[in-house]
N, C-alpha and C positions, 0 to 999 in steps of 0.2 A: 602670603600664598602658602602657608603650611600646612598641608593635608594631613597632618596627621589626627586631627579632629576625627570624632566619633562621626559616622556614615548619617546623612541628611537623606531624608526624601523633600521633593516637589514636585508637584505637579507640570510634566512634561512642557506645559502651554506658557511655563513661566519663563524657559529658557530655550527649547528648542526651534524658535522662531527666532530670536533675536541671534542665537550659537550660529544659524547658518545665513541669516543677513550678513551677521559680522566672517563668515566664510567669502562671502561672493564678492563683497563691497572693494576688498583689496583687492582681490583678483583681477577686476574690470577698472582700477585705478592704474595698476601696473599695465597691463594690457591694453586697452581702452585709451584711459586718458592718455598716456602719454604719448599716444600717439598721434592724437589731436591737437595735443599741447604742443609737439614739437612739430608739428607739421604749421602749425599758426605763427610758431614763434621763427620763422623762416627757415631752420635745420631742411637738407635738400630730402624729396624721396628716394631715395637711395640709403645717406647714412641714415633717415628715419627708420626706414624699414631693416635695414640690418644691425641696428642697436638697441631698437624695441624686440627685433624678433629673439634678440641673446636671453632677455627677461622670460621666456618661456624655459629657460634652461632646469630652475628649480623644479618645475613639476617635470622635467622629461627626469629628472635623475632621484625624485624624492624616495621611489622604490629603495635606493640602495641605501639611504639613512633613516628609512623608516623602522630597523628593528632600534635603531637607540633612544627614536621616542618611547619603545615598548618596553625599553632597558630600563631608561634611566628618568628616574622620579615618577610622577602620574602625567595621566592624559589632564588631567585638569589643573593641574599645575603648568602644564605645555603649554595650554589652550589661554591663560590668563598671562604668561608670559610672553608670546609671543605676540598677543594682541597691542601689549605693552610696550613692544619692540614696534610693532607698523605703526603703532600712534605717535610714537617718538618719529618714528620715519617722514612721517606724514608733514607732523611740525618740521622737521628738518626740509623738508621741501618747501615749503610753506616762506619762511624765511630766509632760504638759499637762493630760490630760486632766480636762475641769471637775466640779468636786463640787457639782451644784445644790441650793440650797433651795428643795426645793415646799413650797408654801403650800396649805393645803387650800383647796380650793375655786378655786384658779386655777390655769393654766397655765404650766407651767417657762418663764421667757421666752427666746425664742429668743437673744437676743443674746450670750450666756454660750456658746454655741456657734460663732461666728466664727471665731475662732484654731483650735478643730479641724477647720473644713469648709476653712480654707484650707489646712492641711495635708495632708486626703484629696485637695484637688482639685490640689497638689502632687504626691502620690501616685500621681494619677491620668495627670497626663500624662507622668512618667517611665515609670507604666507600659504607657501604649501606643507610647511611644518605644518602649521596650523589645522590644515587640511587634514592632514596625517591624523593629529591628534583628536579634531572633531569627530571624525568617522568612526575612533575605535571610539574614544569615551561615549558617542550615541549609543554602541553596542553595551555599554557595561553599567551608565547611570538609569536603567529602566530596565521594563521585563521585556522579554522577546513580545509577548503579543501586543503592548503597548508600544516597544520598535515598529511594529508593523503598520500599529494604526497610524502613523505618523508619518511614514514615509513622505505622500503623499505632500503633507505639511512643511518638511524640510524642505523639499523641494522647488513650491511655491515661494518659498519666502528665500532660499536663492535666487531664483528669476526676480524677485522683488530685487533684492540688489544689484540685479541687473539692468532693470528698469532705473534701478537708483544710480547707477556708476557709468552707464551709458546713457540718459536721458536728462534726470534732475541736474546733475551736476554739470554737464556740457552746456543744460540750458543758463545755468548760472551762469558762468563762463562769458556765453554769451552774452546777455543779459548786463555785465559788467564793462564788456567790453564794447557795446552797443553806445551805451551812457557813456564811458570817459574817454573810449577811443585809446585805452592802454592794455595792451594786448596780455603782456608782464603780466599786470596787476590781475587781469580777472583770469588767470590759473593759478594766482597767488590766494585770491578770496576763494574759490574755486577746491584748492587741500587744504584751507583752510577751514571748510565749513565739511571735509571731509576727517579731518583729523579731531576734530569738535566732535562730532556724531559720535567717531569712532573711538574717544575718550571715554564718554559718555556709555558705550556698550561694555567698555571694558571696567568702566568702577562697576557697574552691573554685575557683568561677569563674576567681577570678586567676591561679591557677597550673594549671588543668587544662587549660582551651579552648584549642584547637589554636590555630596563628595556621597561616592560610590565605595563598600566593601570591596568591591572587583575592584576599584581600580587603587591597583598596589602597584610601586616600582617594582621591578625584577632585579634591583643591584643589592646583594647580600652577599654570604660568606660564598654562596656558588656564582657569582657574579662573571668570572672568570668563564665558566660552565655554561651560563647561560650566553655570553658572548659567543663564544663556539660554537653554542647547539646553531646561533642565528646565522652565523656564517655559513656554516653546512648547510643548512634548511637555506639559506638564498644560492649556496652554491648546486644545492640538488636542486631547485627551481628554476634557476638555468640552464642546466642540464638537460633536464626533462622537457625541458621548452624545445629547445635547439633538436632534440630528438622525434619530437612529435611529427607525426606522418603529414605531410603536407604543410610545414613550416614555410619552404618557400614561399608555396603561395599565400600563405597568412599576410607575410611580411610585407611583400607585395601589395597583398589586397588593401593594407594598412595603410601602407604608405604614398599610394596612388587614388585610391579609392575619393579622396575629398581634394586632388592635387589645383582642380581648377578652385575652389575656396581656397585654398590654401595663397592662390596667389593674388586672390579679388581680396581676400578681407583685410588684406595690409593696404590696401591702394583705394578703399571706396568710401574712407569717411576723407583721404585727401583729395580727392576726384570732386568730393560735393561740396568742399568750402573753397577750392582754387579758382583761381578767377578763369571766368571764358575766354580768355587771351590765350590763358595756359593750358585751355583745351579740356579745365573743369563747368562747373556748374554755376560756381560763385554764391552757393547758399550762403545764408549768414551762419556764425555759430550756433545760437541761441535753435534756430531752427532745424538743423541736422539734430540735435538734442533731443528735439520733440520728433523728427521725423524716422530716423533712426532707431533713438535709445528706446522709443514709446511704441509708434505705431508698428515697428521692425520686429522688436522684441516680443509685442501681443500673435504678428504672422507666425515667427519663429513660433513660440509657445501652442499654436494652435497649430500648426504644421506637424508637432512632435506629438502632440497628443492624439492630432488624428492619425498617426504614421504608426503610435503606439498599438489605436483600435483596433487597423486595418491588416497590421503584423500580425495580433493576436488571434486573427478568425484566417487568415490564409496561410500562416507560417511565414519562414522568413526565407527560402526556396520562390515559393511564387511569387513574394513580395519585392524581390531582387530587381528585379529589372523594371518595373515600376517605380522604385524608389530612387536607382540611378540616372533613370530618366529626369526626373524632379531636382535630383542634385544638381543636374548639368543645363537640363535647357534653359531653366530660369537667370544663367548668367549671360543671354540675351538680351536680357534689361539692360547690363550697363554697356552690350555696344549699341543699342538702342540712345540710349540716354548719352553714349561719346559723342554718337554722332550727327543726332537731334539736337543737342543742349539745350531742352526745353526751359521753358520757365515757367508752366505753369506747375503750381504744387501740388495740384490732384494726380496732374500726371506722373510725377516724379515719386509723390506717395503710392501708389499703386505699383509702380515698378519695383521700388526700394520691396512692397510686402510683398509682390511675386516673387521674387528673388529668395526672402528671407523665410517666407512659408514654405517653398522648394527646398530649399535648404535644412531646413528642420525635420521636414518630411522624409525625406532621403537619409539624415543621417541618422535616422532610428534603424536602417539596415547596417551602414556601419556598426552601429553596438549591440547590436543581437551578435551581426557574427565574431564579435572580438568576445562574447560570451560563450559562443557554441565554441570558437575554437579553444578556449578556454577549459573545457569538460575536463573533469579527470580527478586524478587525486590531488595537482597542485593547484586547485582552481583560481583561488586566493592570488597566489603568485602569478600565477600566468597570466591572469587579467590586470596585474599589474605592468606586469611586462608588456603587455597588449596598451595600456595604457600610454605606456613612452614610448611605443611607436606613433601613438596617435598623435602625440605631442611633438616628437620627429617630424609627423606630416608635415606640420604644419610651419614647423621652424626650417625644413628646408626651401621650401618654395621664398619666405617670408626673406630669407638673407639677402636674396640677386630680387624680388618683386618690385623693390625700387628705382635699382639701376637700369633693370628692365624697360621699366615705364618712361624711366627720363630717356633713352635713348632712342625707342621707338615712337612716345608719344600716345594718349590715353587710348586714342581708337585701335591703335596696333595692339595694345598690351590688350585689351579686351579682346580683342579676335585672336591672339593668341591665348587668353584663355579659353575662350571655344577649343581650340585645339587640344589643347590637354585635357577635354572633354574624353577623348577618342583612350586615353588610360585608363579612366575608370572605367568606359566600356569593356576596356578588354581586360581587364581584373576582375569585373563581374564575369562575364565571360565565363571564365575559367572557376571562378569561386564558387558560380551558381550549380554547376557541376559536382562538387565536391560537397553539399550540405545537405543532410537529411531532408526529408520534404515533410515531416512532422515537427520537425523542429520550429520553435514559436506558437506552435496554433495554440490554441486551446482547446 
């Protein structure tokens, strides 16, 4: 991995498709999987949901250790090391992973699972380093109007690994576990054919990614200097945050805004494989894989694209309360589907893409306005900042979502999320008030 090599070109097509697969892929493992994985392998919803929801901690806090990727060595040195670190991770789950004995009538005890959460939450912060370090090296190994044409590209082939880390692999899983009826084993083949892949992108990585003029470490004789400068610059970025008119309600709008997702998405892939005894659905694994990872992800995807179009020709003012709408009523699906417990799979497909198209549609008005509130001279930072509130959302509902649900039972905990529908009402509310009405159009 030594950059010090004379500056490469290659053609964008050669790496920046696979650079940001290999972004998504860990992220929907950490996230995703293991929350599949623990919920199958008997762990209660309760401790699932509040030991998977800790793994979101790296991205809520990467803001604050992001200038020492910029510090210290290059982004492409980052980006081939830490790939290096989740592929080892991967294998270490791979092999580790625990073989519980439930006991009828009690719950798998959590403590059997330690060595693997420390390893996701390993996982976890290589992979929003990683994150980190994708984003600037996209800005620095290519020319600006060649960044541009590519967006579009990157982006795609993130949602590819999202199709790949919520559908392919869950369907594996299944798949495995269908055939031998060993639950262990097909999460064992399951990061194991995830850690294989992800091998495989990273000897790539090594010898394909361009090395960049731009991209130079900052640690020299002013290294000292340059540490400082980043301190201050994230310290006046705070500042200026905390100062900005209408902070309150930003914070707010941030953190309430998506608060009923925030409590369905920990609780809706263990709702569709738990048996109908237990007041789920009893899909099999292999099938929420396909139902979810695939057809979910296509809604999602088209939800966001048309919420994209619809932003850009009304602004994001008119587009407010329409979009919140879409956030919230579509979580009628699953008290539809608590209380139904259908069986047939058109029906349940169609619910699962109302929900997820809803969902995708509506949250195109959350990231316009963490964009508008974002204006200014620190813009960089403050949508940074705006970033780990988003992350906050999401990880406060996710801690108590499970304990929740065990104590109520599916149909309550869905109609209680209707309820915290009536927040992001009134955070729109108030937000749609305070936004330019030219803002977003075109």
């Amino acid at each position: 991995m030594d950059d010090s090599k004379i500056a490469t070109y290659r053609n964008p097509w050669w790496w920046v498709p696979t650079l940001y697969f290999a972004e998504g892929v860990p992220y929907f493992v950490v996230n995703n999987i293991s929350v599949m994985m623990f919920t199958k392998m008997g762990v209660p919803n309760g401790d699932m949901s509040f030991f998977t929801t800790l793994l979101y901690f790296p991205w809520f806090l990467k803001g604050i250790w992001s200038p020492i990727v910029d510090v210290v060595k290059t982004k492409r040195w980052w980006i081939v090391a830490m790939q290096i670190l989740m592929t080892a991770m991967m294998i270490a789950l791979t092999v580790t992973l625990p073989k519980p004995e439930v006991v009828a009538g009690h719950d798998t005890p959590i403590s059997i699972f330690w060595f693997t959460l420390v390893l996701f939450i390993v996982a976890a912060f290589a992979s929003a380093t990683h994150d980190i370090a994708a984003d600037g090296y996209y800005m620095l190994a290519h020319s600006p109007s060649s960044q541009a044409a590519f967006i579009g590209i990157r982006s795609v082939f993130y949602r590819v690994a999202s199709v790949f880390g919520q559908g392919v692999l869950v369907f594996i899983a299944g798949v495995v576990e269908t055939n031998t009826g060993d639950i262990p084993l097909s999460w064992q083949v399951t990061l194991g054919v995830a850690a294989a892949i992800f091998c495989l992108i990273t000897l790539y990585h090594t010898f394909t990614l361009p090395r960049s003029a731009d991209d130079k470490p900052r640690i020299d004789a002013s290294a000292a200097g340059s540490a400082k400068a980043n301190l201050v610059e994230l310290a006046n970025s705070f500042k200026t945050f905390v100062l900005k008119r209408g902070v309150l309600l930003a914070i707010a709008f941030m953190l309430l805004y998506r608060l009923p997702e925030g409590f369905l998405i920990k609780m809706c892939q263990p709702f569709l494989v738990q048996a109908t005894a237990e007041g789920g659905l009893g899909l099999s694994t292999e099938l929420v894989g396909t139902l979810y990872g695939v057809f979910g992800v296509i809604a999602l995807l088209l939800g966001g694209i048309l919420g994209g179009i619809y932003s850009s020709r009304v602004g994001l003012k008119k587009s407010l309360w329409i979009m919140a709408a879409c956030m919230t009523l579509p979580c009628l699906t699953f008290v539809y589907l608590a209380i139904a417990q259908p069986t047939n799979v058109v029906i349940i497909t169609i619910a699962l893409c109302i929900e997820q198209f809803g969902y995708g549609f509506g949250f195109t008005a959350y990231m316009l306005y963490m964009m508008y509130f974002s204006e200014g001279e620190f813009k960089t930072s403050h949508y940074a900042i705006c970033t780990a509130f988003m992350a906050l959302s999401m990880m406060l509902p996710g801690f108590v979502a499970g304990y929740i649900q065990e104590a109520i039972g599916y149909v309550n905990f869905f109609w209680m999320v209707m309820a915290c529908c009536i927040a992001t009402l009134v955070v729109t509310f108030f937000a749609e008030k305070s936004v330019d009405p030219n803002y977003g159009r075109k």
